[in-house]
C-alpha positions in Angstrom: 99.8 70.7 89.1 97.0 73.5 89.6 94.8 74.5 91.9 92.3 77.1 91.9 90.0 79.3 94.4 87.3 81.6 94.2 87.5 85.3 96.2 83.9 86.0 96.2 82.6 89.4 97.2 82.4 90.9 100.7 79.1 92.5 101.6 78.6 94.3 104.9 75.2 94.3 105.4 75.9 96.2 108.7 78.8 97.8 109.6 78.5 99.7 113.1 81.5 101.2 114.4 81.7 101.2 117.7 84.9 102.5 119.3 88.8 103.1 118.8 92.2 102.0 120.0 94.7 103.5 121.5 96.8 102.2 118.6 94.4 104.2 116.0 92.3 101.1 115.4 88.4 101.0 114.8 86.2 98.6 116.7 84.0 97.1 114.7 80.5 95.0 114.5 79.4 93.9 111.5 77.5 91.1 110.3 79.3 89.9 106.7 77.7 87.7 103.9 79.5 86.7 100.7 78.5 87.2 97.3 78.6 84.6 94.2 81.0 87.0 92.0 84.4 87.7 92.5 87.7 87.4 91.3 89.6 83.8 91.0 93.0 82.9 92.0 95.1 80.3 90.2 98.3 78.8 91.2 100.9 76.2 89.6 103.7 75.0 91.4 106.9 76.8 90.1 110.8 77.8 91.0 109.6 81.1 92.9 106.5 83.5 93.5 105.3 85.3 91.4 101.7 87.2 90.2 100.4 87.9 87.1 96.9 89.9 87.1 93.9 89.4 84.3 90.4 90.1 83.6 88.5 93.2 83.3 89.5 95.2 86.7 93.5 94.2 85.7 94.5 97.6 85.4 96.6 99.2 87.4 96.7 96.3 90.0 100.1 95.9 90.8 102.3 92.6 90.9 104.9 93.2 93.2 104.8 92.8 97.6 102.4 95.8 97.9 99.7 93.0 96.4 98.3 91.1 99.2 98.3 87.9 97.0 101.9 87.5 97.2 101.8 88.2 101.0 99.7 86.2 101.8 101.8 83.6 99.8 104.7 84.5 102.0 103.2 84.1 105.1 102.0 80.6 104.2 105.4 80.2 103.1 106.9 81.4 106.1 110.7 82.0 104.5 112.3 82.5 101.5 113.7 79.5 101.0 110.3 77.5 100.4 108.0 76.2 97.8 107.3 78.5 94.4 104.4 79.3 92.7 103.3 80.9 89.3 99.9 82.4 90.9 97.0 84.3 88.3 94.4 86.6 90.0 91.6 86.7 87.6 90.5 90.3 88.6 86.6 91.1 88.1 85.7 93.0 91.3 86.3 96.9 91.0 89.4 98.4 93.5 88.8 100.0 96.8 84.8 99.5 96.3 84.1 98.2 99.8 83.9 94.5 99.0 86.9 93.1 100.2 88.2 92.5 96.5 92.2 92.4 98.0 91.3 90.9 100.9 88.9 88.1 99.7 91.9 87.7 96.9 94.5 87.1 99.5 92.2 84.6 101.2 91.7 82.6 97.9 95.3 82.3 97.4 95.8 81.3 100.9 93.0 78.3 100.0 94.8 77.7 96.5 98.6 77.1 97.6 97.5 75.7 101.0 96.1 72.8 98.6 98.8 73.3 96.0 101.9 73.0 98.9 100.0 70.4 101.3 100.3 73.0 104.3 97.8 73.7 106.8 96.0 76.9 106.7 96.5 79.6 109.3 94.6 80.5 112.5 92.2 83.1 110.7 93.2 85.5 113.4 96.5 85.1 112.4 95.6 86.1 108.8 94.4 89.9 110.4 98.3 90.7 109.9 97.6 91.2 106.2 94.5 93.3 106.9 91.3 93.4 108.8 89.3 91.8 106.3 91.0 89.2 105.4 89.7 86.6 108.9 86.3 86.8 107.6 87.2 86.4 103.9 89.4 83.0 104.9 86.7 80.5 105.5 84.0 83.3 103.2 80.6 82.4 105.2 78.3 84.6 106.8 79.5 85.5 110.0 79.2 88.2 112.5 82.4 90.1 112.7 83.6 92.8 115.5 87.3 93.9 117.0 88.9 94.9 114.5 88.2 92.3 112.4 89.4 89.5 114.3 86.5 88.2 116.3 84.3 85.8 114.2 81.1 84.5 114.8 78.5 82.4 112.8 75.5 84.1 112.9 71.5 81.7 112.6 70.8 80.8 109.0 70.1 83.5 106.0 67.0 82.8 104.2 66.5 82.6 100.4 67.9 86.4 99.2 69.5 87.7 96.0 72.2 90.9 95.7 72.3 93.4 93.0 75.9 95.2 93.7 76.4 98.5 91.9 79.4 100.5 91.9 79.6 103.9 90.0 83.8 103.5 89.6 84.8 106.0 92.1 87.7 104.6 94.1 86.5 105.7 97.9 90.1 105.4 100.5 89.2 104.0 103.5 91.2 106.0 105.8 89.4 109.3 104.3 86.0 107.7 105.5 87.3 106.6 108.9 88.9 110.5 109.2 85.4 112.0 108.6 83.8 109.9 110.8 82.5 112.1 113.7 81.2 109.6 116.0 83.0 106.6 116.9 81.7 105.3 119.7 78.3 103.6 118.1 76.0 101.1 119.6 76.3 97.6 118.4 73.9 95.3 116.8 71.9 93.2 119.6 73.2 90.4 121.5 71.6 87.9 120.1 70.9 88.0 116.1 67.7 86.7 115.4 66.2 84.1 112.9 65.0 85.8 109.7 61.8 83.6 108.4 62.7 85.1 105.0 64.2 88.0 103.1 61.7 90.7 104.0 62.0 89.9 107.3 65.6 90.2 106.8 65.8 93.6 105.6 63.4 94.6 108.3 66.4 93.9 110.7 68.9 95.4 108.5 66.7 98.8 108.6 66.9 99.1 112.1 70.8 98.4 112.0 73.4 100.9 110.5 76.9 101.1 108.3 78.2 104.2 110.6 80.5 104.9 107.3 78.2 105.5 104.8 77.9 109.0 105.6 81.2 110.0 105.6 81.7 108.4 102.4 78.8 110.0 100.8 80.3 113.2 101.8 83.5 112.2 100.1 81.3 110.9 97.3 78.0 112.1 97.0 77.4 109.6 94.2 77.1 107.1 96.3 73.1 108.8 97.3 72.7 108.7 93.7 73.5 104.6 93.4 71.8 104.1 96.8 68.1 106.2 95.5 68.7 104.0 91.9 68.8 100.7 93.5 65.7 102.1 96.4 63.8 102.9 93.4 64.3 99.0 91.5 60.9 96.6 91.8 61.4 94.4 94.7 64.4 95.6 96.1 63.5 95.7 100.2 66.5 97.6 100.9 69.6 99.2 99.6 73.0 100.3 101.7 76.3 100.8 100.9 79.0 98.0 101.8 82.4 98.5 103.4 83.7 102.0 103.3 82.1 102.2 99.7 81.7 102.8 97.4 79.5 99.9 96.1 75.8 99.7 97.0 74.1 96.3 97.7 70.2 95.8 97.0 68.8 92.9 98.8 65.9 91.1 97.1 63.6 88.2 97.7 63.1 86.9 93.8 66.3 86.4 91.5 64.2 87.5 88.5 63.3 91.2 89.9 67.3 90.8 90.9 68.0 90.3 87.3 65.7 92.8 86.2 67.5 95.5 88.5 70.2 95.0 87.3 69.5 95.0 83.5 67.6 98.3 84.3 71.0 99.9 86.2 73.4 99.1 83.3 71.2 100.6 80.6 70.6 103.8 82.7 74.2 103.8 84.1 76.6 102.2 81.8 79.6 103.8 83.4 78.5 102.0 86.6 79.6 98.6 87.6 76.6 96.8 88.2 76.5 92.8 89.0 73.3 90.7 90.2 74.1 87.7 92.6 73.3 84.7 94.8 74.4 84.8 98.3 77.7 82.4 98.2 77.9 79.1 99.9 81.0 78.1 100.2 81.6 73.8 99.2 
């Protein structure tokens, strides 16, 4: 028996930070959509655990605990002495981009063996243990996120938009951007989210909001101007940010043609760039 899960990818389309803990963590408030690429877990029922990583962005990912696939598997297990599992990640997101590749990964293999063993899923603020991204990446619907990742709420309907995601393959370490942060203590999006009539209107609200880590990251890699001025510059893209801690760049668009367009245009100028156009995912 198999079973399989998509890990699509995390975009932030804001991401203000808006205070620390004592313990060193950031406070966060964010509102999250998901994107329809990403990677794709796969998992038979076997003697033990074990991982096994394909597909394009395979390299270097590795397959021992440090991978939070197999953690994840462990705290569904919950002791060593439970069911096995010979589990694939099809890997097609780029590393430490600022789409919750890991994170969405370990949340599709929490959906895969949850189906495969017949146990319950966990509380998604349980699932925080294996990093602050992974709540939001459990049940992979928009939702407005703040703590530190724990605190989930659905947010009024998106209208009709497309994504053109474009990475330039420069591995951005979140801790560097949270230590060049300056300013910690940032406002957070209104109250009450309101509802968008359609994409333009939309990225109308997204310009007035902020990802407070973009700058930081720029300074660590000033490429990411250079992805964010290409995408700007792309017929009917209303706005472009980075996502996450970086260093990937969403475009937000109102047709999936001039999406498509964008994005054909991005890999002929840039084909060192990872550049993907997508759909907003709807989980089934």
């Amino acid at each position: 028996m198999a079973t399989e899960a998509f890990a699509p990818a995390k975009v932030n389309l804001t991401l203000h930070v808006t205070g620390q803990r004592a313990d060193g963590y950031h406070l966060l408030d964010s509102l999250v959509v998901f994107a329809d690429v990403g990677d794709r877990i796969t998992a038979v029922a076997g003697d033990r655990l074990s991982l096994a990583v394909t597909g394009p962005m395979a390299e270097g990912i590795p397959v021992n605990d440090s991978n939070l696939v197999l953690r994840a598997a462990r705290m569904l297990r919950g002791d060593d002495e439970g069911p096995g599992a010979t589990i694939t990640l099809d890997k097609h997101l780029p590393v430490a981009s600022g789409i919750g590749g890991g994170s969405s990964d370990a949340a599709a293999a929490l959906r895969a063996l949850s189906r495969l063993w017949g146990r319950p899923l966990p509380p998604e603020a349980e699932t925080a243990k294996l990093g602050a991204d992974v709540p939001v990446c459990l049940a992979a619907r928009p939702r407005r996120m703040s703590g530190v990742g724990e605190v989930l709420v659905d947010v009024p309907p998106l209208p009709s938009a497309w994504l053109v995601l474009a990475n330039p393959r420069v591995a951005v370490p979140t801790p560097a951007v949270f230590a060049a942060l300056t300013d910690k203590e940032g406002a957070p999006m209104p109250a009450e989210l309101p509802r968008w009539a359609d994409a333009a209107d939309l990225a109308a609200f997204l310009g007035g909001m902020r990802n407070d880590l973009e700058p930081p990251a720029r300074s660590i890699a000033p490429v990411i101007g250079e992805v964010a001025d290409a995408l700007s510059a792309q017929h009917g893209c209303l706005i472009a940010r980075m996502s996450g801690s970086g260093a990937t760049v969403f475009g937000l668009f109102a047709d999936p043609s001039d999406a498509a367009e964008a994005a054909r245009r991005l890999r002929a100028a840039h084909p060192d760039w990872w550049v993907e156009d997508a759909g907003l995912y709807a989980p089934s």
